[in-house]
BAKEKE-519562 format. One record per atom (N, C-alpha, C): y, x, z; residue in one letter. Coordinates in steps of 0.1 Angstrom, whole numbers, padded with zeros to 4 digits, always signed. Example, Ala and Ser with C-alpha at 12.3 -4.5 7.8 and 13.67 -1.06 7.14 Angstrom:
BEGIN
-0057+0132+0078A-0045+0123+0078A-0033+0132+0078A-0022+0128+0071S-0011+0137+0071S+0000+0129+0079S
This chain:
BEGIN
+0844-0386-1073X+0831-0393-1070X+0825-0387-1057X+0819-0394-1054X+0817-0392-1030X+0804-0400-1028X+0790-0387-1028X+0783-0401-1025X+0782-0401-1006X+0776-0406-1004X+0774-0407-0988X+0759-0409-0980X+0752-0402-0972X+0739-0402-0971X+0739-0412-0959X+0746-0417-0956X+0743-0433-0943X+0736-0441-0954X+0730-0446-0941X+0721-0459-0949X+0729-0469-0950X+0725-0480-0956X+0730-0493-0960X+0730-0501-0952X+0719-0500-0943X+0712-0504-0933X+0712-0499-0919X+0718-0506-0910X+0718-0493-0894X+0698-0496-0893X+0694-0481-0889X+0686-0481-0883X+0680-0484-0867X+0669-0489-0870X+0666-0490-0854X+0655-0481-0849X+0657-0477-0836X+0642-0469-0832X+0632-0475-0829X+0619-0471-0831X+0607-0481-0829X+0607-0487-0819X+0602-0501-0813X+0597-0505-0802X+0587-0494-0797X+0593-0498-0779X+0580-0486-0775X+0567-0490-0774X+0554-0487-0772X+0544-0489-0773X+0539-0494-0761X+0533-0507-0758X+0529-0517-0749X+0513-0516-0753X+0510-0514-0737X+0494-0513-0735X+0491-0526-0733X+0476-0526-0740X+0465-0535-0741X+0466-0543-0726X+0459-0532-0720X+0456-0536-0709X+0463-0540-0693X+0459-0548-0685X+0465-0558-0679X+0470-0547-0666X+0462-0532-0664X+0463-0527-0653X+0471-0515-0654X+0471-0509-0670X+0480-0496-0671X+0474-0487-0672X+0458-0485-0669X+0452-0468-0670X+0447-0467-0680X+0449-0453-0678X+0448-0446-0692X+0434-0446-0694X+0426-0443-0704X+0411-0445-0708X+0402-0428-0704X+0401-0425-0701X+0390-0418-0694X+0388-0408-0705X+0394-0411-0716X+0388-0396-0728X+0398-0386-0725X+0396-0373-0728X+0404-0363-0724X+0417-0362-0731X+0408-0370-0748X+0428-0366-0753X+0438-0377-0751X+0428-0387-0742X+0445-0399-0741X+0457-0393-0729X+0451-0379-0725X+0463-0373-0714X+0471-0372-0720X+0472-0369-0737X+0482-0365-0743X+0492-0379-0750X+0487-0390-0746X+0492-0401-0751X+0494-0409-0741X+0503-0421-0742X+0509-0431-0736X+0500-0440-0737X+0500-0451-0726X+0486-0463-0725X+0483-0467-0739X+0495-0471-0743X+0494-0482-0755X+0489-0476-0766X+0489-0462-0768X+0486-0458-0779X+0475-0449-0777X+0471-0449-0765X+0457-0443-0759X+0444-0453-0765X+0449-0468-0757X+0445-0479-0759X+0436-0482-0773X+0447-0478-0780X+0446-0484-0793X+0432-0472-0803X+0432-0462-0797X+0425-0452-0805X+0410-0455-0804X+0402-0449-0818X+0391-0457-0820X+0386-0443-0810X+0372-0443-0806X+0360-0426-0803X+0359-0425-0816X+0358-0423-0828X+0351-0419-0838X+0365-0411-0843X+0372-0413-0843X+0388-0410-0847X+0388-0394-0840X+0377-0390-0830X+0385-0378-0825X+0380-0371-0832X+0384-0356-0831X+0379-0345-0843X+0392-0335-0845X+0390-0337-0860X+0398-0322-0868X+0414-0325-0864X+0421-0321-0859X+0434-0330-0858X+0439-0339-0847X+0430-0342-0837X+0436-0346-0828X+0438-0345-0814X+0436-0328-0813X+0441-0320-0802X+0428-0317-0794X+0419-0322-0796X+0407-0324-0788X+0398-0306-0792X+0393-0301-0779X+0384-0289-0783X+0376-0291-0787X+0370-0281-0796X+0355-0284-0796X+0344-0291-0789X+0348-0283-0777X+0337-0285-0763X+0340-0301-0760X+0350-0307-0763X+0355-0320-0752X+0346-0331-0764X+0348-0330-0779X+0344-0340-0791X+0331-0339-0793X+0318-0326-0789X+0311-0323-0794X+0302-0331-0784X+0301-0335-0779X+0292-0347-0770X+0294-0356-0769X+0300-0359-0776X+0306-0374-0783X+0293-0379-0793X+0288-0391-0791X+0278-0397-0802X+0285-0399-0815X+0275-0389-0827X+0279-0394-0840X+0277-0406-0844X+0281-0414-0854X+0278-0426-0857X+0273-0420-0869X+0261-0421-0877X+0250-0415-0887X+0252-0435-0895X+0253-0429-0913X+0247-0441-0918X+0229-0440-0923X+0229-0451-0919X+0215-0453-0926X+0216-0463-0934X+0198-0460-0944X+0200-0474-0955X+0188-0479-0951X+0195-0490-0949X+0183-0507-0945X+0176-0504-0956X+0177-0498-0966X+0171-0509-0982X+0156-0505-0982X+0148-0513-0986X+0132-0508-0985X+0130-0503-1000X+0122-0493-1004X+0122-0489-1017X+0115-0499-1029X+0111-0514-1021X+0110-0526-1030X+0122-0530-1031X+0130-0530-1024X+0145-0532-1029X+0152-0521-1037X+0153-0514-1042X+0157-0499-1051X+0149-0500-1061X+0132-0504-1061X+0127-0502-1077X+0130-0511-1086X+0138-0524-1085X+0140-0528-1099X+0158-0525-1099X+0165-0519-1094X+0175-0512-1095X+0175-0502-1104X+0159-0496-1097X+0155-0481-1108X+0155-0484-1119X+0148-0496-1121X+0142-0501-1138X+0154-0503-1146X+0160-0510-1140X+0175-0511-1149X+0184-0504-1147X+0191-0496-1145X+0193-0483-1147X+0188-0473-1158X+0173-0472-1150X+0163-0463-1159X+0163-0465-1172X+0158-0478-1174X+0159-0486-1188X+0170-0480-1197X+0183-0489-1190X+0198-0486-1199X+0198-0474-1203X+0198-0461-1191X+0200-0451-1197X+0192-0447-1209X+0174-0446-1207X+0170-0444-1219X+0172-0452-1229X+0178-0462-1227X+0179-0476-1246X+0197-0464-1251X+0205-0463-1237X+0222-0452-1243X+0212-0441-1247X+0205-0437-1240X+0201-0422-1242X+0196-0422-1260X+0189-0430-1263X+0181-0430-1273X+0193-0435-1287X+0202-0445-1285X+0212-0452-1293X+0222-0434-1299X+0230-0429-1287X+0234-0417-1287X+0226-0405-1299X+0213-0407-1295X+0208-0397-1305X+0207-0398-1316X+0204-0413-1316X+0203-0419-1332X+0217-0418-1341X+0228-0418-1329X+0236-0419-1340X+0243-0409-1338X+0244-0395-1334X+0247-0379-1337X+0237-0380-1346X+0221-0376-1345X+0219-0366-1351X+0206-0376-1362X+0213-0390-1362X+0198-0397-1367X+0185-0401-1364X+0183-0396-1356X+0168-0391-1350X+0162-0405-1347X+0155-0412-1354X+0147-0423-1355X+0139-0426-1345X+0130-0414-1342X+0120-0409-1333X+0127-0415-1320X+0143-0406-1315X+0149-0410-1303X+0149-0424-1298X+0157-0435-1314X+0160-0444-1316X+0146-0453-1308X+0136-0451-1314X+0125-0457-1310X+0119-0459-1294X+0118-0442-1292X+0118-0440-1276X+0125-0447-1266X+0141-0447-1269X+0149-0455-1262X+0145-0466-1260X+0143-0477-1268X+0140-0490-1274X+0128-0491-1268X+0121-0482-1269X+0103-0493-1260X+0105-0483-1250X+0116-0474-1241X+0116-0472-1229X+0123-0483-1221X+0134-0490-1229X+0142-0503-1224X+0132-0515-1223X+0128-0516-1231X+0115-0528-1230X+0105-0524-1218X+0099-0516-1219X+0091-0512-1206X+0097-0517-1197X+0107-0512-1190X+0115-0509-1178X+0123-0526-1173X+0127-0531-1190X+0129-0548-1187X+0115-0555-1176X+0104-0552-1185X+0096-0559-1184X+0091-0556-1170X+0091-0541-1166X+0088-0541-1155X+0096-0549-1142X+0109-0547-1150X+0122-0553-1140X+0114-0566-1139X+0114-0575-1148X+0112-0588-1148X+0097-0594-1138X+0088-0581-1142X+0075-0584-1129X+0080-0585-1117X+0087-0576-1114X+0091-0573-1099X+0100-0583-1095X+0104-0592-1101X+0111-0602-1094X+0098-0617-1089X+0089-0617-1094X+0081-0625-1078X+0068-0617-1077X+0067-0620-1068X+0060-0621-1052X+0045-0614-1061X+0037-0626-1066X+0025-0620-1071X+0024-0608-1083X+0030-0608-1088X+0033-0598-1096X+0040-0588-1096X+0047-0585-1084X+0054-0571-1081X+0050-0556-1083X+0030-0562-1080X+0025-0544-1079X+0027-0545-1093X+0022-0551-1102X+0019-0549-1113X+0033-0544-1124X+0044-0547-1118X+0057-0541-1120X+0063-0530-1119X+0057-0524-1104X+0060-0510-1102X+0048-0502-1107X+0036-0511-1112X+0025-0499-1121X+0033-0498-1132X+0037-0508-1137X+0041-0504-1151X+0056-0497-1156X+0063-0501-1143X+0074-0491-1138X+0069-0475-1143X+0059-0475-1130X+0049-0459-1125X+0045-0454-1145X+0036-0462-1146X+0034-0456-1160X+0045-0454-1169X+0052-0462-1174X+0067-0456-1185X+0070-0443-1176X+0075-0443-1165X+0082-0427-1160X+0074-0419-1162X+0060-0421-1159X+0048-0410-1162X+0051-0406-1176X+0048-0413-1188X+0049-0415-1200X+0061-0403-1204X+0074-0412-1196X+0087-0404-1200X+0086-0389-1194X+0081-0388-1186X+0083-0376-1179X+0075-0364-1187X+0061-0369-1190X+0053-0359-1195X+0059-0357-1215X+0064-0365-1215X+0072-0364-1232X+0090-0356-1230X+0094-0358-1218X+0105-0346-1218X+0100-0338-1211X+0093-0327-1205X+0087-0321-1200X+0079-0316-1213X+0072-0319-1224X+0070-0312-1234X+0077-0308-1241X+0093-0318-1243X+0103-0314-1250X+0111-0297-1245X+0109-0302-1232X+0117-0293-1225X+0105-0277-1224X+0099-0275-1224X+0088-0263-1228X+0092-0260-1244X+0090-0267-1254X+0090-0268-1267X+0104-0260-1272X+0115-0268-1266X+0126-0263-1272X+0131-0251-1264X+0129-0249-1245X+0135-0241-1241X+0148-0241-1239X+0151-0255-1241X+0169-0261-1238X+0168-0273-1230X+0178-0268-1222X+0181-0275-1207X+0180-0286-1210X+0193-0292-1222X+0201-0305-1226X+0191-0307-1238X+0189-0319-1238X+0192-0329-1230X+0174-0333-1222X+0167-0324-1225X+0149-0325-1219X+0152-0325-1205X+0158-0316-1200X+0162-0311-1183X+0164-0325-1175X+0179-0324-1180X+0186-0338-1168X+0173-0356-1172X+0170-0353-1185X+0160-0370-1189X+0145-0366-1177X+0142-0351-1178X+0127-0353-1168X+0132-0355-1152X+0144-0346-1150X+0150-0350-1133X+0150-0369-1133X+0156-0376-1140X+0157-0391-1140X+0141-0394-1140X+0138-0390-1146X+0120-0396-1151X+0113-0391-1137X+0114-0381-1130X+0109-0380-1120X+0113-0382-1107X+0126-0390-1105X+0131-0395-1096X+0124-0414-1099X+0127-0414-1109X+0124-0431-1109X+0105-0433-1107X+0096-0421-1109X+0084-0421-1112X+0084-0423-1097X+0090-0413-1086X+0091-0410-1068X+0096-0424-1066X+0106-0429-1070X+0106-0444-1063X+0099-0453-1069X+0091-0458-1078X+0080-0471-1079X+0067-0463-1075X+0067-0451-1077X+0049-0445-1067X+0048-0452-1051X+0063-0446-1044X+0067-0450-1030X+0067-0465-1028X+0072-0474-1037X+0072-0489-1041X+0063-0497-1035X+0053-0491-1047X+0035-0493-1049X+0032-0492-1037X+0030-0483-1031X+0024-0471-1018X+0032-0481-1010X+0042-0485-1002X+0047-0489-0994X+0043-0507-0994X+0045-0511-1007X+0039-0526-1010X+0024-0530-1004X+0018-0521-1011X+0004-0523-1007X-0002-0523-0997X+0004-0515-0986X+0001-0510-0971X+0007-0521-0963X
């Protein structure tokens, strides 16, 4: 038995690389010295960096491209609400059924209703503020009830990570309000 490592197939060598351009020069950045028109041509500026032969000194005056977010924080607070909501209706469902806890069961359940309802203001026009108030109040609400949990018990889980959400969603419908009204 004989195997053999030729291909099946003759191989061919790539086509060479044909530039864009109608006149042949090279592009003016420092690392297309190291390249052929057509493949000079073809390289994006944002592409230079870690890896592509370029110094420090030559890429570091190069414009970053930075993202930003268009989104106005009236666009993000009924994001917040549903989200917010779901989590506390899982958060509260979760407790109820580990450890029973009725109390939780409840919490959940009129922090999801809150947070519906708020959602639901915030979708027109005249009734928006009154959405992120009632947004603003449940987080307040939530916040100062895990924030006593979390003093009370002296355990991170689960008071900790529920006041960081409660006080992230309270910072975007305050900002909401505050940005709406102005």
């Amino acid at each position: 038995m004989s195997f053999s490592l030729s291909p099946a197939f003759p191989l061919k060598p790539p086509p060479p690389l044909r530039s864009h351009r109608s006149d042949n020069r090279r592009p003016e950045h420092p690392a297309a010295r190291h390249l052929d028109g057509g493949a000079a041509a073809s390289l994006k500026p944002w592409r230079f960096g870690v890896g592509s032969g370029l110094k420090s000194r030559e890429w570091s005056g190069r414009k970053r491209r930075r993202f930003r977010c268009e989104a106005q924080l009236g666009d993000l607070a009924p994001v917040t609400s549903a989200v917010y909501g779901s989590l506390l209706l899982g958060g509260g469902l979760f407790a109820f059924s580990r450890s029973g806890s009725k109390g939780s069961l409840a919490g959940g359940c009129t922090g999801a209703v809150l947070m519906a309802t708020a959602y639901y203001l915030m979708q027109a026009p005249e009734t928006k503020s009154f959405g992120y108030a009632l947004g603003f109040g449940a987080a307040l609400l939530f916040s100062s009830v895990f924030g006593i949990r979390l003093v009370a018990t002296q355990k991170l889980t689960p008071a900790g990570p529920l006041l960081g959400l409660s006080v992230l969603a309270l910072a975007v419908f305050l900002s909401a309000y505050l940005q709406d009204s102005i």
